[in-house]
N, C-alpha and C positions, 0 to 999 in steps of 0.2 A: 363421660367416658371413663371408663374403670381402667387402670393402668396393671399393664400387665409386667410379669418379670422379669427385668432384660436379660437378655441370654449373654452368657460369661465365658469365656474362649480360653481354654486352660493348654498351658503349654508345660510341659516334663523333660526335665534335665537329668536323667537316671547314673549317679558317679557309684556307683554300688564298688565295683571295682578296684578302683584305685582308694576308699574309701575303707574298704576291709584292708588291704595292704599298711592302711594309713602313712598313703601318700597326697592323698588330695584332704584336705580339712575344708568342710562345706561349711559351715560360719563364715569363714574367711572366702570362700566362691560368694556365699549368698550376698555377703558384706560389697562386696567388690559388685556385684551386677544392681544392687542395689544406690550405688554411686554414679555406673556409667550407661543406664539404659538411657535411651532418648525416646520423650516422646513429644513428638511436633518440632522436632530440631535442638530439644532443652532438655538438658539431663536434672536429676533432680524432682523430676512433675511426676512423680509416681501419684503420693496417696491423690494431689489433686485433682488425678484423671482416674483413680478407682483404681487403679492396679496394684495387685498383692502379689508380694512374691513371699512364701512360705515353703520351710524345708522341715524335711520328716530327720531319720537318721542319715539315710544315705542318696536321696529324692529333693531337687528343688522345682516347686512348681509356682506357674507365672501363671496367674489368674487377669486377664482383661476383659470391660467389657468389647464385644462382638463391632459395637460400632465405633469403636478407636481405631480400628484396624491393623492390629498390632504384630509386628513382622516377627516370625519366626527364625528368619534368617538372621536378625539381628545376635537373635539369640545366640547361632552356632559363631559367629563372630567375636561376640564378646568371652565364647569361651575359651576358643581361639586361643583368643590376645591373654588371658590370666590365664590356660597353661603356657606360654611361651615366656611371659609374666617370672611365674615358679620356675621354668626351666625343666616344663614337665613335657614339652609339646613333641618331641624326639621319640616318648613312649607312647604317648596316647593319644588318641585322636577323638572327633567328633562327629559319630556314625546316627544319621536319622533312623533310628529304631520303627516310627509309624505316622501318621499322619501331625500327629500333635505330640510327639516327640524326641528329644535324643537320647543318645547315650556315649558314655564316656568309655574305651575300650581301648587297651593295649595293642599294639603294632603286633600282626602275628608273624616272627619274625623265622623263615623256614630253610634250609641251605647254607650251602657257606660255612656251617661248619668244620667240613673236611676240610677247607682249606687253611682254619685254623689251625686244628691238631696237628700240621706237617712241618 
């Protein structure tokens, strides 16, 4: 039997945002998910089990294979915890952009104003 390509499940962290502002520094994001993702209960088992996580300028994306079955959800989790981490989590939040993935977006913050100026 001829072995075919295993299909690769890519997930997208879009910080575009806070990224231009240079408020979020993605080295330091990619650094940190790269230390705390779990896979099977153990942090650390990245390359072992094929999982790459690579970042562009303002884009980290989590390449798994299909048959790991690799949580998404963990994902908005750990981003979570590293803005609350930075003391970023007040501004920004972690809004599901599309099926495979997020985005990093400021609080759109509307009102209340007027009762400032008084």
């Amino acid at each position: 039997m001829a072995k075919g390509k295993k299909s690769v499940v890519k997930f997208v962290i879009d910080c575009t945002a806070p990224v231009d502002d240079k408020v979020l520094d993605v080295a330091m994001f990619e650094a940190y998910l790269q230390e705390r993702i779990k896979i099977g209960g153990k942090t650390g088992a990245l390359a072992s089990n094929n999982v790459v996580i690579s970042r562009d300028r303002t884009k980290l994306t989590v390449a798994s294979p299909a048959d790991l079955k690799f949580s998404k959800r963990q994902l908005k989790y750990l981003s979570k915890r590293y803005l609350k981490k930075q003391q970023l989590r007040d501004y920004l939040r972690v809004v599901a952009a599309s099926k495979n993935s997020y985005e990093m977006r400021y609080f759109s913050i509307t009102g209340g104003d007027e009762e400032a100026e008084e």
